[in-house]
C-alpha positions in Angstrom: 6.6 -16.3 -11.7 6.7 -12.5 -12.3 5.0 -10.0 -9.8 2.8 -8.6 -11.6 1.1 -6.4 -9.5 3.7 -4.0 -9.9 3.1 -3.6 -13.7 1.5 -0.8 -14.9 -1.6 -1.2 -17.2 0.7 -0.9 -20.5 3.0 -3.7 -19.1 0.5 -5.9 -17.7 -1.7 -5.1 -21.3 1.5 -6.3 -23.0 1.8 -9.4 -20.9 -2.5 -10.3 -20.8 -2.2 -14.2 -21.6 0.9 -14.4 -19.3 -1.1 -13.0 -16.2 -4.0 -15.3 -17.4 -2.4 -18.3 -17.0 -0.8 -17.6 -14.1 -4.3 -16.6 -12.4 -6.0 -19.9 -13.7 -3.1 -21.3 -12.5 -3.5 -20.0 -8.9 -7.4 -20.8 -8.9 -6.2 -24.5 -10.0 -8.5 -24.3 -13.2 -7.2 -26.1 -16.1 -7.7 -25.1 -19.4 -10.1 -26.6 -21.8 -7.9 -27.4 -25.3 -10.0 -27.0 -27.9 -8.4 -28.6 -32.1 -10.5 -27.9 -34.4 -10.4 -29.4 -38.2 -12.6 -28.0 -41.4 -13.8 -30.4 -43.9 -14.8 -28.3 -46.8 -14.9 -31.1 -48.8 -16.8 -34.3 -50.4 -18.7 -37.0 -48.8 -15.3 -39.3 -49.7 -12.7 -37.1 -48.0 -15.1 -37.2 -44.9 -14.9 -40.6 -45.1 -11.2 -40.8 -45.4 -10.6 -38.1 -42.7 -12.7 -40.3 -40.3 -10.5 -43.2 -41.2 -7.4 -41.5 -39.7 -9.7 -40.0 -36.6 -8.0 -42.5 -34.0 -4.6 -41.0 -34.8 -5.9 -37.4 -34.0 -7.7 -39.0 -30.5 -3.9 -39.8 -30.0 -2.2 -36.7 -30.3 -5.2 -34.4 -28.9 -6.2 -36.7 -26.2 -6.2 -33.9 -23.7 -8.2 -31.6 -26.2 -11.8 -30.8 -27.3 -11.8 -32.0 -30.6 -14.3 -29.8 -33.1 -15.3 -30.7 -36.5 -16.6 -27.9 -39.0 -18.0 -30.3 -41.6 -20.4 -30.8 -44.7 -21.7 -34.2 -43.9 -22.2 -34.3 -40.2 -24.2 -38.0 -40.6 -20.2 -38.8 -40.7 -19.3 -38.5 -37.9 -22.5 -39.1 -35.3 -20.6 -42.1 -33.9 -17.7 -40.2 -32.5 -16.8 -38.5 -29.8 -16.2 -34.9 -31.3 -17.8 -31.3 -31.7 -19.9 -31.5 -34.7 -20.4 -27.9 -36.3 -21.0 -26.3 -39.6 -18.6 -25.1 -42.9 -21.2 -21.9 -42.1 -19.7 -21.8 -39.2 -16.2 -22.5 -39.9 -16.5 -19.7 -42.4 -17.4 -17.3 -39.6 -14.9 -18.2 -37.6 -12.0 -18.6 -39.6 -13.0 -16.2 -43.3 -11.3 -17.8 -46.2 -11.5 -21.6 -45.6 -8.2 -22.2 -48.2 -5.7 -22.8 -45.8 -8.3 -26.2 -44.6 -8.4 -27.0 -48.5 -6.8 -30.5 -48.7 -6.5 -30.8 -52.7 -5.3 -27.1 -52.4 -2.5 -28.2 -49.8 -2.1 -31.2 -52.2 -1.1 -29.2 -55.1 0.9 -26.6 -53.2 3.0 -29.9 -52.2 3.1 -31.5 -54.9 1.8 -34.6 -53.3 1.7 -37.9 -54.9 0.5 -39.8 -52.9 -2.9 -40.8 -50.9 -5.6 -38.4 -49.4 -5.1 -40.4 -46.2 -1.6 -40.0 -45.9 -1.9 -36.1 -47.4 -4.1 -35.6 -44.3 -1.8 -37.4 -41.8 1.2 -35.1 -43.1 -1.2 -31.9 -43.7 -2.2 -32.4 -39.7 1.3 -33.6 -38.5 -0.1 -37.1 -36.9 
């Protein structure tokens, strides 16, 4: 672990996350992990995106998981973060990089929205 008490302010600036870690560290408080997925999309791709949910509990067990969706009736049975595309849109500004048909074309993918999804979210 660096010392950083003898940083000055432009070093320690440069290092922020670094030092905040190491302090939640020392005051043993873990992190919160938040993944968060947009579905700006149709009533079917929420459908198909909830059919692939248990592989995402998998890889983010440890995680928050946050949902920016359309049709939030969806997904009232899981255990996730429901939120709005408003939102999403707030947070994130241009929602194309969350566009599955997009990513789709980009990739020349031939295959099915359920397996584009598991390859566009690495599960």
């Amino acid at each position: 672990m660096k010392n950083f008490n003898k940083m000055s302010d432009l070093e320690m600036f440069e290092h922020d996350e670094e030092i905040f870690k190491q302090k939640l560290n020392e005051w043993r408080i873990k992190p919160t992990k938040v993944q968060s997925f947009v579905l700006d999309n149709g009533l079917g791709d929420h459908l198909i995106f909830k059919s692939i949910l248990p592989l995402i509990y998998e890889k983010y067990k440890d995680s928050k998981i946050i949902l920016y969706v359309c049709y939030p009736s969806v997904f009232e049975d899981e255990n996730v973060i429901i939120d709005s595309i408003s939102n999403a849109k707030l947070k994130f500004g241009n929602l194309d990089k969350f566009n599955l048909y997009k990513w789709c074309i980009d990739n020349q993918w031939k295959k099915t929205l359920q397996e584009a999804y598991i390859k566009l979210y690495n599960l």
